[in-house]
C-alpha positions in Angstrom: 161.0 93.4 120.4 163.5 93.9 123.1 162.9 90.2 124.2 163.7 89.0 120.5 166.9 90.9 119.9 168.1 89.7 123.2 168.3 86.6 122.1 168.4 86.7 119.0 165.5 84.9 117.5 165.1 83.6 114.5 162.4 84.9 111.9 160.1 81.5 112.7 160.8 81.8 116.5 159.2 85.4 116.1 156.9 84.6 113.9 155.1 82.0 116.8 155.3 84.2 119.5 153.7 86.6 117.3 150.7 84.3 116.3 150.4 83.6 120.3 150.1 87.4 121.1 147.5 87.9 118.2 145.4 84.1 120.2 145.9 86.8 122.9 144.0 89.8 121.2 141.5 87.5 120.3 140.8 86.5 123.6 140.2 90.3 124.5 138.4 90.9 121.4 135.8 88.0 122.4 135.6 89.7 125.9 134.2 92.9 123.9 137.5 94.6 124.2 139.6 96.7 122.2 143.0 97.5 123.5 143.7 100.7 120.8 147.3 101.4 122.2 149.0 97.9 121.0 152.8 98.6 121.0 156.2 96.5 121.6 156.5 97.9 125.4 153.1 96.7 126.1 153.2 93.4 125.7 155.8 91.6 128.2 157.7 88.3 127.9 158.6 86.0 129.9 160.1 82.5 130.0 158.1 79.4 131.6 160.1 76.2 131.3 162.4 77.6 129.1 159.3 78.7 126.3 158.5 82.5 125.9 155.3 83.5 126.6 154.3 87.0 126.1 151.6 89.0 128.3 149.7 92.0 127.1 149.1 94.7 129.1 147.8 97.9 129.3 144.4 97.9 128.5 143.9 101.2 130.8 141.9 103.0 127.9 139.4 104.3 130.8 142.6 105.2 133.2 144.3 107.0 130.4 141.7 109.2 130.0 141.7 109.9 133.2 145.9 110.3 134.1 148.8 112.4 132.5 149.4 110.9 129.1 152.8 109.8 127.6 154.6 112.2 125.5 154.1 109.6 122.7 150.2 109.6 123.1 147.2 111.8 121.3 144.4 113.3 122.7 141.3 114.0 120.3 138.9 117.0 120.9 137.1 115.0 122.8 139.1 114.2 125.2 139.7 110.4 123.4 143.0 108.6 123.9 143.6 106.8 121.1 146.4 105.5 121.1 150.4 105.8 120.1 150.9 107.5 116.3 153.6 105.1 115.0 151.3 102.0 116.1 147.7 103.6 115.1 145.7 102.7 112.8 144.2 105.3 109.7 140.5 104.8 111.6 141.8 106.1 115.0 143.8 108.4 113.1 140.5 110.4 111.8 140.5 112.4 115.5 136.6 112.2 115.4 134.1 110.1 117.0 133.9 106.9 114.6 133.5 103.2 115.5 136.6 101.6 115.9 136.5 98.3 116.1 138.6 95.4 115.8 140.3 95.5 112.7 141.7 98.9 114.5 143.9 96.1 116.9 144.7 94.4 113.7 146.8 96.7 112.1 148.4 97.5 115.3 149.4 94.0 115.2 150.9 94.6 111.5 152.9 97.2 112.9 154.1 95.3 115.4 154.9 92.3 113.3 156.9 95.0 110.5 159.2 95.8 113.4 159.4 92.2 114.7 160.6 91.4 110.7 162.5 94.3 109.6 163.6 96.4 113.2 161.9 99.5 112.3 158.7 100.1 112.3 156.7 101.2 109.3 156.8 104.8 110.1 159.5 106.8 112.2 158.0 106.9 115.6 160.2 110.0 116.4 159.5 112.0 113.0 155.9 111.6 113.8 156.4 112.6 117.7 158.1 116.5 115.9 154.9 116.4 113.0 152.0 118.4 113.9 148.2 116.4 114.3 146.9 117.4 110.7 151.0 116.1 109.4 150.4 112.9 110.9 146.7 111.9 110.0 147.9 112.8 106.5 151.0 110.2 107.2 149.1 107.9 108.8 145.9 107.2 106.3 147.7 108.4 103.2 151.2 107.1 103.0 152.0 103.5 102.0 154.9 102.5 103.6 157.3 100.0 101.7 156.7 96.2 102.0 159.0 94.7 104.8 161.4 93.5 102.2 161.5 96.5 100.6 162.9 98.5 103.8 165.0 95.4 104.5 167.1 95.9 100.7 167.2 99.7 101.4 168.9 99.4 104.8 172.6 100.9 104.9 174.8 98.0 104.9 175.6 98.1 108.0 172.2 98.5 109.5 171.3 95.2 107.8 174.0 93.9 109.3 172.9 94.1 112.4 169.0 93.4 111.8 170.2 89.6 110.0 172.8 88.9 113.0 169.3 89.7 116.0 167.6 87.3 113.5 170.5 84.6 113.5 170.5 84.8 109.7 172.9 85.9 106.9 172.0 89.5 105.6 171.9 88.5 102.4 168.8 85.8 102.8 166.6 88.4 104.3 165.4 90.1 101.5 164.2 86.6 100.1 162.8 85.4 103.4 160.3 88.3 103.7 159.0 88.5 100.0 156.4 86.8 99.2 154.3 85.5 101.9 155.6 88.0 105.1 154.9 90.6 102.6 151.4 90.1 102.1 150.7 89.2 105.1 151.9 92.0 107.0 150.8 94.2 104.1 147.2 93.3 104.2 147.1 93.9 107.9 148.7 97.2 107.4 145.8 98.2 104.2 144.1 101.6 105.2 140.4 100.2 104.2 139.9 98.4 107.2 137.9 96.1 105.1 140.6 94.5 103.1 142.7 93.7 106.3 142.1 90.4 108.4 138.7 90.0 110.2 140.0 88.8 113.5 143.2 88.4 114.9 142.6 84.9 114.8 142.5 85.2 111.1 146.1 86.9 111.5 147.3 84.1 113.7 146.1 81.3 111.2 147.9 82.5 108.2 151.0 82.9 110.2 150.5 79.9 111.0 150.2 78.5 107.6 153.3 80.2 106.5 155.3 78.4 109.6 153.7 75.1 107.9 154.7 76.1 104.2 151.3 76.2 103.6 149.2 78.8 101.1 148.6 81.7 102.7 145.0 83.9 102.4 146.7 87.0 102.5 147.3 86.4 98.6 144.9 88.4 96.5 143.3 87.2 93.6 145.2 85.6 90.8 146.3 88.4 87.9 144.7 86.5 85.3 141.4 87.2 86.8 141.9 90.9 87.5 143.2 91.5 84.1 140.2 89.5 82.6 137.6 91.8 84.3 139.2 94.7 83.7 140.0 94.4 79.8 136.4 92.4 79.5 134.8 95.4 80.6 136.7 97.9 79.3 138.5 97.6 75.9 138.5 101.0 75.0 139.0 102.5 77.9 142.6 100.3 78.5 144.1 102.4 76.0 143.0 105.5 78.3 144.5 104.1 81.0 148.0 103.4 80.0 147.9 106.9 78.3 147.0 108.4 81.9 149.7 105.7 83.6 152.3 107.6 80.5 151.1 111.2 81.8 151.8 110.6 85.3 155.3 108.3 84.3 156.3 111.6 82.6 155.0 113.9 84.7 156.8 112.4 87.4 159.9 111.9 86.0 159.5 115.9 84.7 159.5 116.7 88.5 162.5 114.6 89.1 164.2 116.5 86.7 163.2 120.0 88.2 164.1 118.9 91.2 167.7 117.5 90.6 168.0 121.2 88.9 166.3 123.2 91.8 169.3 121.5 93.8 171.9 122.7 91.4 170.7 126.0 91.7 170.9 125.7 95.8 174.3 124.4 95.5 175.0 128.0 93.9 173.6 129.5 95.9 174.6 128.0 98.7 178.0 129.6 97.9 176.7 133.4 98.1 174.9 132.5 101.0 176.1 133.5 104.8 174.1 130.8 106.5 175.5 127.7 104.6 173.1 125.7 107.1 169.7 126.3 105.3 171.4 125.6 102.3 172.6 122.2 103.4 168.8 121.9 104.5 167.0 122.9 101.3 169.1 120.6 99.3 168.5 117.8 101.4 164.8 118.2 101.0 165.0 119.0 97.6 167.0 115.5 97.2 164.5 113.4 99.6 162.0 114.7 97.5 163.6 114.1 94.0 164.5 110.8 95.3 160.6 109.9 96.2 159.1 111.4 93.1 161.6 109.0 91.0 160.7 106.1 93.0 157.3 106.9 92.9 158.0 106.9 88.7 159.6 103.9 88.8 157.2 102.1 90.9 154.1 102.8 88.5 156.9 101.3 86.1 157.4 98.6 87.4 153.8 98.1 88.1 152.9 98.7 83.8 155.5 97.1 82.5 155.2 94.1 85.3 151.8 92.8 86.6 150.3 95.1 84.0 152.3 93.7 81.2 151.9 90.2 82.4 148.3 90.2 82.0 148.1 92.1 78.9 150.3 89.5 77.3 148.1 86.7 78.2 145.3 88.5 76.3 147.5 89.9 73.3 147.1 93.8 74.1 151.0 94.6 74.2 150.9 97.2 71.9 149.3 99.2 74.6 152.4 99.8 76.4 154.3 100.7 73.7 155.0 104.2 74.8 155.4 103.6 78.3 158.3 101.2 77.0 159.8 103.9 75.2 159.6 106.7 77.5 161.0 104.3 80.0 164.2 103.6 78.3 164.6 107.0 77.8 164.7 107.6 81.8 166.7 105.1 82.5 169.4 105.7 79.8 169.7 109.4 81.4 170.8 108.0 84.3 174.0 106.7 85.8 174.2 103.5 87.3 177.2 104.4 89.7 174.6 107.0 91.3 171.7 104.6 92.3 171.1 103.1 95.2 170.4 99.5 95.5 166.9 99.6 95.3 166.6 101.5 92.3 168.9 99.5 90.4 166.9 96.2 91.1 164.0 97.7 90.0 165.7 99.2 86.9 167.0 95.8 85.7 163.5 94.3 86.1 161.6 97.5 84.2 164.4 97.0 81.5 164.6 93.3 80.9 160.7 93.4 80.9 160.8 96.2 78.4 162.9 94.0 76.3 160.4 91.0 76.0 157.9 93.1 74.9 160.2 94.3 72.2 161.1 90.5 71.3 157.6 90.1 70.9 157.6 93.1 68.6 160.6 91.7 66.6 162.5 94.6 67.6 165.2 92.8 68.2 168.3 96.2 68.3 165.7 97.8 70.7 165.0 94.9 72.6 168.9 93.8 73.0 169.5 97.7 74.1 167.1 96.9 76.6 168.9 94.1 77.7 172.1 95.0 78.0 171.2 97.9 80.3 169.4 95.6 82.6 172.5 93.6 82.6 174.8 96.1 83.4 172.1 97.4 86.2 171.8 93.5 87.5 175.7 92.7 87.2 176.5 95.7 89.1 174.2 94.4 91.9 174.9 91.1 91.9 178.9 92.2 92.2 178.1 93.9 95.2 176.2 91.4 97.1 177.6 88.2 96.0 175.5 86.5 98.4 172.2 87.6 97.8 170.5 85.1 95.5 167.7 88.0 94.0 170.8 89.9 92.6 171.8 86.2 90.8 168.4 86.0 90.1 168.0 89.0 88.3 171.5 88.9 86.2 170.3 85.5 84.7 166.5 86.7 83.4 169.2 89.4 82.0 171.6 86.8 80.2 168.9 84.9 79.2 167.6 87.2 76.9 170.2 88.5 75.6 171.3 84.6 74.4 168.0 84.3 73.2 167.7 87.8 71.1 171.0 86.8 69.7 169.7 83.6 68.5 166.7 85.2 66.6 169.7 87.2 65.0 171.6 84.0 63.5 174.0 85.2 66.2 174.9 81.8 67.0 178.2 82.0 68.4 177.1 85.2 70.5 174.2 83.1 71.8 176.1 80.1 73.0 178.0 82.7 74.9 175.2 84.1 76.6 173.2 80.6 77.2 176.0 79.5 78.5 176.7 82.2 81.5 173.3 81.8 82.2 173.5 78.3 82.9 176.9 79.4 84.9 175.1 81.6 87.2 172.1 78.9 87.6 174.7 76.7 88.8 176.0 79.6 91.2 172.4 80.4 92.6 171.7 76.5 93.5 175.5 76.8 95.2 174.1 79.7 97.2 170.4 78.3 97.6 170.6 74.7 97.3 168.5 73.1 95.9 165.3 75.3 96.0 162.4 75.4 93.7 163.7 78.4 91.3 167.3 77.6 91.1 166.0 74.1 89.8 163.9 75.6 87.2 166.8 77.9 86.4 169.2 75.3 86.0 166.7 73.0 84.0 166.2 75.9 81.6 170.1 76.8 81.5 170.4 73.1 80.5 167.1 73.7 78.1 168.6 76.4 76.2 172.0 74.6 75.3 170.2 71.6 73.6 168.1 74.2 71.2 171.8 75.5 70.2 172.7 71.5 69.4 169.5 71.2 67.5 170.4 74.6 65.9 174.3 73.8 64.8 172.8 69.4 64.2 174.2 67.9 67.0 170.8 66.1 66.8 171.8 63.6 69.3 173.2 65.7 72.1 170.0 67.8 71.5 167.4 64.5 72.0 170.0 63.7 75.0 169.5 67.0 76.6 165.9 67.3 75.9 165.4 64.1 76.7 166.8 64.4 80.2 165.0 67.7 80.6 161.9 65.6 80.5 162.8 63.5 83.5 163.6 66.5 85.7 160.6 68.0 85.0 158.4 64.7 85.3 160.4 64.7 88.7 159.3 68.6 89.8 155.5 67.6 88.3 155.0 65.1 90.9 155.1 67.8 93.9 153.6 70.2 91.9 150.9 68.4 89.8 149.3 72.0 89.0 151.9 73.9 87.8 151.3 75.4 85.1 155.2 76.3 84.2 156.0 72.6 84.3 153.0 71.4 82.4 153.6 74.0 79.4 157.5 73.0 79.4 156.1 69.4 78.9 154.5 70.4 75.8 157.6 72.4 74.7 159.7 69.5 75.5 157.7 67.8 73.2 157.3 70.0 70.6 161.3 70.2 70.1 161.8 66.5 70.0 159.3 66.0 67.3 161.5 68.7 65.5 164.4 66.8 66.4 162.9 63.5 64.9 161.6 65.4 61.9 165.2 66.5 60.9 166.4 62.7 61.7 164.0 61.5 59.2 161.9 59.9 61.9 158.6 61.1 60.7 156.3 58.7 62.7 158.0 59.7 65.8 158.1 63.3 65.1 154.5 62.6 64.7 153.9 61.7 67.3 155.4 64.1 69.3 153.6 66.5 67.5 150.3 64.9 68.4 151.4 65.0 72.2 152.4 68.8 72.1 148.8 69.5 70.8 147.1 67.4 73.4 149.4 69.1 76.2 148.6 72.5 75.0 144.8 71.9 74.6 144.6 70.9 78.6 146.5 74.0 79.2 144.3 75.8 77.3 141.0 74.4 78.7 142.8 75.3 82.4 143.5 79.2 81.2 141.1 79.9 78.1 141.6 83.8 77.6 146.0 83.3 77.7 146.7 83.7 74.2 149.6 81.9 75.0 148.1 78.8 74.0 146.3 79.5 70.9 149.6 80.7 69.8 151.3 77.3 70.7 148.0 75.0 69.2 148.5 77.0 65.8 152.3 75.7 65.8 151.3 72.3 66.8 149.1 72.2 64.2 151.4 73.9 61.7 154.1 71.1 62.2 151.7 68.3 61.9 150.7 69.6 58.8 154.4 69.9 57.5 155.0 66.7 58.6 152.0 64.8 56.6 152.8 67.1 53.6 156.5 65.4 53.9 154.7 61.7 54.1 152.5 63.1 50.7 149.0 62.7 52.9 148.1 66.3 51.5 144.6 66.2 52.4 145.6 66.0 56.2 148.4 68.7 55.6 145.6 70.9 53.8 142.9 70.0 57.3 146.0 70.6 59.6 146.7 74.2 57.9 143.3 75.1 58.1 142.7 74.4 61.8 146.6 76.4 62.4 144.8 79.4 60.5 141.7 79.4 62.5 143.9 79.7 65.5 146.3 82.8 64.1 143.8 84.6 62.8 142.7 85.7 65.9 145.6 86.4 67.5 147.2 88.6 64.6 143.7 90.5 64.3 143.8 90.9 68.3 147.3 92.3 68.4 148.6 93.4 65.1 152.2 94.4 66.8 152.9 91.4 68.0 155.2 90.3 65.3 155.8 87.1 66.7 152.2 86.1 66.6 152.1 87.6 62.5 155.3 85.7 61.3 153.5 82.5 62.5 150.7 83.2 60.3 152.5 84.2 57.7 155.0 80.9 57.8 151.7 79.0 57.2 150.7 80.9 54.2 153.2 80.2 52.8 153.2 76.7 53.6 149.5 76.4 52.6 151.0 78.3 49.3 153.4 75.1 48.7 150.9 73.1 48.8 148.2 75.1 46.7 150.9 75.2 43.9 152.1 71.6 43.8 148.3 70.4 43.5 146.7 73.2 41.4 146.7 75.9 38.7 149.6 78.5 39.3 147.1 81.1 39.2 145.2 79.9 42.3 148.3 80.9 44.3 148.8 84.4 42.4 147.2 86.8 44.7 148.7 84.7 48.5 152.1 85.1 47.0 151.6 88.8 45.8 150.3 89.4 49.7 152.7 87.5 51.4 156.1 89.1 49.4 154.3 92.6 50.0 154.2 91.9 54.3 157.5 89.7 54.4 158.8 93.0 52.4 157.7 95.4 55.0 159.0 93.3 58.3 162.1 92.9 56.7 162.8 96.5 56.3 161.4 97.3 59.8 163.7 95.0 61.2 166.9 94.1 58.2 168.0 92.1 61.2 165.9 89.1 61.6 167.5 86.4 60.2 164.0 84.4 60.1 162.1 87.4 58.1 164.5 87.2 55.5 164.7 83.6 54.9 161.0 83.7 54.8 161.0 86.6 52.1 163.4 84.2 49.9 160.9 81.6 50.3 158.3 83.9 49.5 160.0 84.8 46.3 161.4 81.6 45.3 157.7 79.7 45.4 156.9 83.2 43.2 159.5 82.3 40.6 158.5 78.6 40.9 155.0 80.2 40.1 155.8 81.7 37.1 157.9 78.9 35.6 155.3 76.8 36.2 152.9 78.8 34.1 155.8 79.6 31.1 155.7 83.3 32.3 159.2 85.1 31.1 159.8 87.0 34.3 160.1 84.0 36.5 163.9 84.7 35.9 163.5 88.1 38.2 161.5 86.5 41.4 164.3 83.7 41.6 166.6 86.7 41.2 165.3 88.2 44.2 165.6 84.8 46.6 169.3 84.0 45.1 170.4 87.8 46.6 168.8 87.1 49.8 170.4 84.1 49.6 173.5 84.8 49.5 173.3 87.6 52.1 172.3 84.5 54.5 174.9 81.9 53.7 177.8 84.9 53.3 179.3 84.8 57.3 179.4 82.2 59.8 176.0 83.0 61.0 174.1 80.6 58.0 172.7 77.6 59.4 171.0 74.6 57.7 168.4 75.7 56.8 169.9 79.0 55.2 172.1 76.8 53.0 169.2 74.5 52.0 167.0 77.4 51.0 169.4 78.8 48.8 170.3 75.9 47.5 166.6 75.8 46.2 166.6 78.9 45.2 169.6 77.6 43.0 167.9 74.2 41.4 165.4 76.6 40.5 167.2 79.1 38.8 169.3 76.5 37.1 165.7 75.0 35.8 164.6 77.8 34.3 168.4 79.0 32.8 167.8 75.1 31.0 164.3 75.7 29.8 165.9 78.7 27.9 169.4 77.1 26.1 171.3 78.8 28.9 172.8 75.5 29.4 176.3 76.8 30.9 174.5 78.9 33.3 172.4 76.2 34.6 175.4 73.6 35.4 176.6 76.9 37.1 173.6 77.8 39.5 173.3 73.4 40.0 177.3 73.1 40.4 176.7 76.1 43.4 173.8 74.1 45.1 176.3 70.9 45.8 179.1 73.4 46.8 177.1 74.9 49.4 175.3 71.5 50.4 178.1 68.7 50.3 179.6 69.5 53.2 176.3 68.8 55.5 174.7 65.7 53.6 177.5 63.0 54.3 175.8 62.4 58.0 172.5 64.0 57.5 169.0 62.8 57.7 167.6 66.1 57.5 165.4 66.2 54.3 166.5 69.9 53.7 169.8 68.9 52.8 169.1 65.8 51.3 166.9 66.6 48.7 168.1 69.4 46.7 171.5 67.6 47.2 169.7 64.8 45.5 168.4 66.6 42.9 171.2 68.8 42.2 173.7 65.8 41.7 171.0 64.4 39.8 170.7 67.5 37.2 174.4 67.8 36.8 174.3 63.6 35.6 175.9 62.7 38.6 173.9 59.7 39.2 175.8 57.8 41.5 176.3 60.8 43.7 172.4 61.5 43.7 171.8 57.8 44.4 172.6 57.7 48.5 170.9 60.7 49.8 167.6 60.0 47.0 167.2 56.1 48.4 167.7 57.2 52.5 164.8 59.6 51.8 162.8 57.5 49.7 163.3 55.0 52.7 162.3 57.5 55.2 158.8 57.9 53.7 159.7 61.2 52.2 157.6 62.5 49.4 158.5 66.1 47.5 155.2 68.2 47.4 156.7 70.2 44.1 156.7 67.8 41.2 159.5 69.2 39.3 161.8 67.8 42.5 159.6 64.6 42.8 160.4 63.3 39.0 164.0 64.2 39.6 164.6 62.2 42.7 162.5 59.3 41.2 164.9 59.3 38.6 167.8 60.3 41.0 166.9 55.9 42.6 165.9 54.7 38.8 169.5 52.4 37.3 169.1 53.9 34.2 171.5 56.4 33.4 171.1 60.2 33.5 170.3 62.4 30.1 171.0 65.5 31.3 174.1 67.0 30.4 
């Protein structure tokens, strides 16, 4: 250690004479022995030729037994020397007779390689040194320490200082340098089963090794798919168990935190009426290192449930078990001030939070999930302000704007959105200015650029949106070709597809939208043959489906719209029955109900659709007053309610007045701010021929010209460069109803020339007659 502060070598520097010091060990191990005292003074350095090359020495187990130990060094009852506390292992530890064997030299080495990393070593050598025996066998085989980066972040800022400038790097980068890989390596070395830590030290040398060459590392466990599998395979009911003993010991925890933080009040009273103002000072401190571990402690299970945990339960569709661990989570973190926490804390805050707020999103909790995360943003900003070099910190503000753009969005919050989307592509930009050009800073930027060509699509800047989707495609191609595997890239592939066949569907390109269509499906079965159990893909092979049935119900093939809806269904049924909470998964299903309803009542009796309507008002009801926010539930409860009224005018029932009542209001909530896109005003526009229909089939001839004169106020402005069928057909049919036959002509013939065929026949006659030279009769 001495040697490598001296001159100041680099982590990969270290890292190799490292791997040559465990080829050393080896060497010893094959001999049949086991040093048991490993430690930085024993093992010497020298230079030959200008290369280090380190000697270890000390194997004087047999002489130590024999001559005055160090003040550093344990005897056991039997006389044992077994080695130096801060470098032992939990095996030697035990202070009875037990085989030690290798894997004893092996975490030595992890200690070693901790300090050669980070500059401490896991444990306080001279806290140990004033602890009594039993103090430090508890320390030794109980305590985890934290992972090298971990120690490396919580570092005073001057401390890290100097650790980065003895490893000829920036202090900023070393947080990033030792996650992932040094982590688990040193981790696993360091495990307190001797049986989960490297066999050999030639095993510990190799994987060094292979992180020097940029290779994968064994030290990895396990993917988390596979550990989630087994576990929720096995035990269904018992998950819910679980995550309501994680909650007990979350709140349990965070109850001792709380007593605490008051037991130190009470000592800074007292402290006052004391005479010996020392032992104050001294309880308080404890009581504060103690408060301060119980909330980490909290925070780490946190992290862990709403993290790894979450991650896997996702995959599977079993959210809803974490719904109160979400809630008591925000709870804690809103009691605390931000101003107060260290560095650590508020990482691991932002993280909890913003991975609290997805799980909302997926709820369709959209003011809970947005709380969410804007704390993490405020937590993340705060960080990244006060290391402006650290690209984590970056990291961890953008996963923060990000969501909030996209929660907006999902809100009609359009403007808000672009705002959001828009700093998050700002502080991509800024992390591949402070990274270059590394593997997450590209994805981040590709996904900054990502998000601005939905908002395009969104406000029908259709060609800027194929543009920027387009060239999306090419950079992930690009990143595919060194990472054929990926499974990131491959599923933003189908994405990429997915939105420009939506793009070509609002263009009136309907053979390329479907094909498009056809490639997202194909994409998202070979994902979902590579990871069967991730719901993830079932979700995204239902929506494929679902759009290639909407688009051969727009071409008039209704038998392959009716297969196409059947095989979505098959797919969300599933998932809504596996996961009813998940309210992303249910408004799916319920979008194709009530496509599957469209078609059901252009084709058939009225009465065939009666009860599917009744249902789907009743559930579009209840998710709109769970959450009056969703832009998307209410459009889909006017839908709901204007095929109702279609329903009932259909089959010369009186009421069909009130259902078309019920879509107009909605309606005109949706259209009545800036927030209304096209879709909003072609909806209501519907809503409006519809109303204006059944106001004619009455004598209510003034108030029909009045709901058909409203639909070409509120569409005109969008049809004079639109393709998008939406707009052009009720335009088309409302010019048409008011005898406005020219007017009707253009935007009837582009969509008769697109292929485009009306599944309701009421609108089908009228834009027939909307391309027909003879002149209008209605008045």
């Amino acid at each position: 250690t001495q040697f490598c502060d001296d001159h100041s070598l680099p982590m990969a520097d270290r890292l190799e004479l490292f791997a040559r010091v465990c080829v050393a060990l080896q060497h010893a191990h094959q001999k049949g022995i086991i040093h048991r005292d490993l430690k930085p003074s024993n093992i010497l350095v020298a230079q030959h030729a200008g290369v280090p090359s380190p000697k270890v020495i000390d194997f004087g187990i047999a002489k130590a037994t024999q001559g005055r130990l160090s003040e550093q060094a344990l005897l056991t009852g039997l006389d044992q020397f077994i080695g130096t506390p801060a470098y032992m292992s939990p095996e030697q530890a035990e202070l009875r007779d037990l085989d030690i064997d290798t894997r004893s030299d092996v975490y030595s080495l992890g200690v070693l390689l901790y300090e050669l990393l980070t500059g401490r070593p896991p444990y306080d050598p001279q806290s140990l040194v004033r602890a009594g025996i039993q103090e430090i066998r508890r320390i030794i085989r109980e305590v985890e320490p934290p992972r090298p980066s971990t120690r490396v972040l919580t570092l005073a800022d001057a401390d890290r200082a100097t650790v980065a400038r003895l490893r000829s790097a920036a202090p900023g980068q070393l947080t990033s340098v030792l996650q992932g890989d040094l982590d688990w390596i040193v981790m696993r070395c360091l495990e307190k089963d001797r049986s989960r830590r490297y066999g050999t030290a030639h095993e510990l040398a190799d994987d060094v090794r292979r992180h020097l060459r940029q290779e994968p590392v064994v030290a990895r466990p396990p993917t988390r798919l596979y550990r989630a599998q087994r576990f929720v395979a096995r035990n269904r009911l018992a998950c819910a168990s679980t995550v309501a003993i994680a909650l007990a010991l979350i709140l349990g925890t965070i109850i001792s935190v709380h007593q605490a933080l008051r037991a130190t009040k009470a000592e800074q009273v007292a402290r006052t009426e004391r005479d010996t103002a020392r032992n104050a000072e001294r309880a308080e401190a404890l009581a504060r290192a103690d408060a301060q571990r119980r909330q980490e402690q909290a925070e780490d299970l946190l992290t862990f449930m709403l993290g790894d945990f979450r991650t896997e339960l996702k995959k599977i569709g079993r959210l809803q078990l974490l719904d109160n661990v979400g809630e008591k989570a925000l709870a804690h973190f809103a009691a605390l001030n931000p101003r107060d926490l260290t560095d650590t804390a508020l990482a691991r805050q932002a993280k909890a939070l913003t991975q609290i707020g997805e799980t909302r999103m997926d709820q369709a909790r959209f003011a809970e999930a947005t709380t969410a995360f804007t704390t993490a943003y405020d937590r993340a900003a705060a960080l990244a302000a006060r290391h402006p070099q650290d690209g984590d910190m970056l990291f961890e503000r953008a996963q923060a704007e990000f969501w909030l753009g996209f929660v907006a969005r999902r809100r009609g919050e359009f403007s808000t959105a672009r705002d959001w989307l828009a700093r998050y592509r700002d502080t991509a930009l800024e992390l591949v200015a402070l990274e270059g050009e590394t593997w997450r800073a590209r994805q981040e930027l590709n996904s900054g650029h990502h998000n601005l060509a939905v908002l395009d699509f969104d406000g029908g800047n259709l060609t800027a949106a194929r543009d920027g989707f387009r060239a999306e495609r090419i950079v992930v191609e690009a990143m595919l070709a060194a990472r054929p595997d990926d499974i990131d890239l491959l599923s933003r592939l189908a994405d990429i597809a997915s939105w420009l066949g939506s793009v070509a569907e609002r263009d009136g390109q309907y053979a390329e939208a479907s094909a498009r269509f056809a490639e997202m499906s194909v994409r998202y079965r070979e994902l979902s043959a590579l990871e069967p159990a991730v719901a993830r893909w079932q979700l995204e092979l239902a929506r494929s489906a679902t759009f290639a049935g909407n688009i051969a119900g727009l071409q008039g093939r209704r038998d392959e719209a009716r297969a196409a809806y059947l095989l979505a269904g098959a797919r969300f049924d599933p998932l809504v029955a596996q996961d009813p909470k998940n309210r992303l998964w249910l408004v799916g299903a319920l979008n194709l109900q009530l496509q599957q309803a469209a078609l059901q009542l252009a084709g058939e009796s009225p009465t065939a659709v009666a009860t599917l309507l009744e249902q789907l008002t009743e559930q579009l009801a209840d998710l709109v007053a769970a959450e009056p926010s969703s832009r998307g539930f209410n459009r889909l409860l006017a839908a709901a309610w204007r095929l109702e009224g279609r329903r009932r005018f259909i089959a010369g029932l009186a009421d069909a007045d009130r259902a078309v009542a019920q879509a107009l209001t909605l309606g005109e909530t949706l259209i009545a701010n800036d927030r209304a896109d096209r879709w909003d005003f072609s909806d209501y526009a519907q809503a409006c021929l519809l109303a204006g229909r059944i106001a004619f089939a009455s004598d209510r001839l003034d108030e029909a010209r009045g709901h058909w004169t409203r639909a070409v106020a509120v569409l005109a402005p969008h049809m004079k460069d639109s393709n998008d069928w939406r707009i052009l057909d009720p335009g088309a049919q409302a010019f048409e109803l008011l005898g406005q036959r020219d007017a009707a002509r253009g935007p009837a013939t582009r969509l008769r020339n697109f292929g485009y065929q009306s599944l309701d026949p009421l609108a089908a006659s009228t834009l027939d007659a909307a391309c027909s030279p003879v002149t209008s009769t209605h008045k």
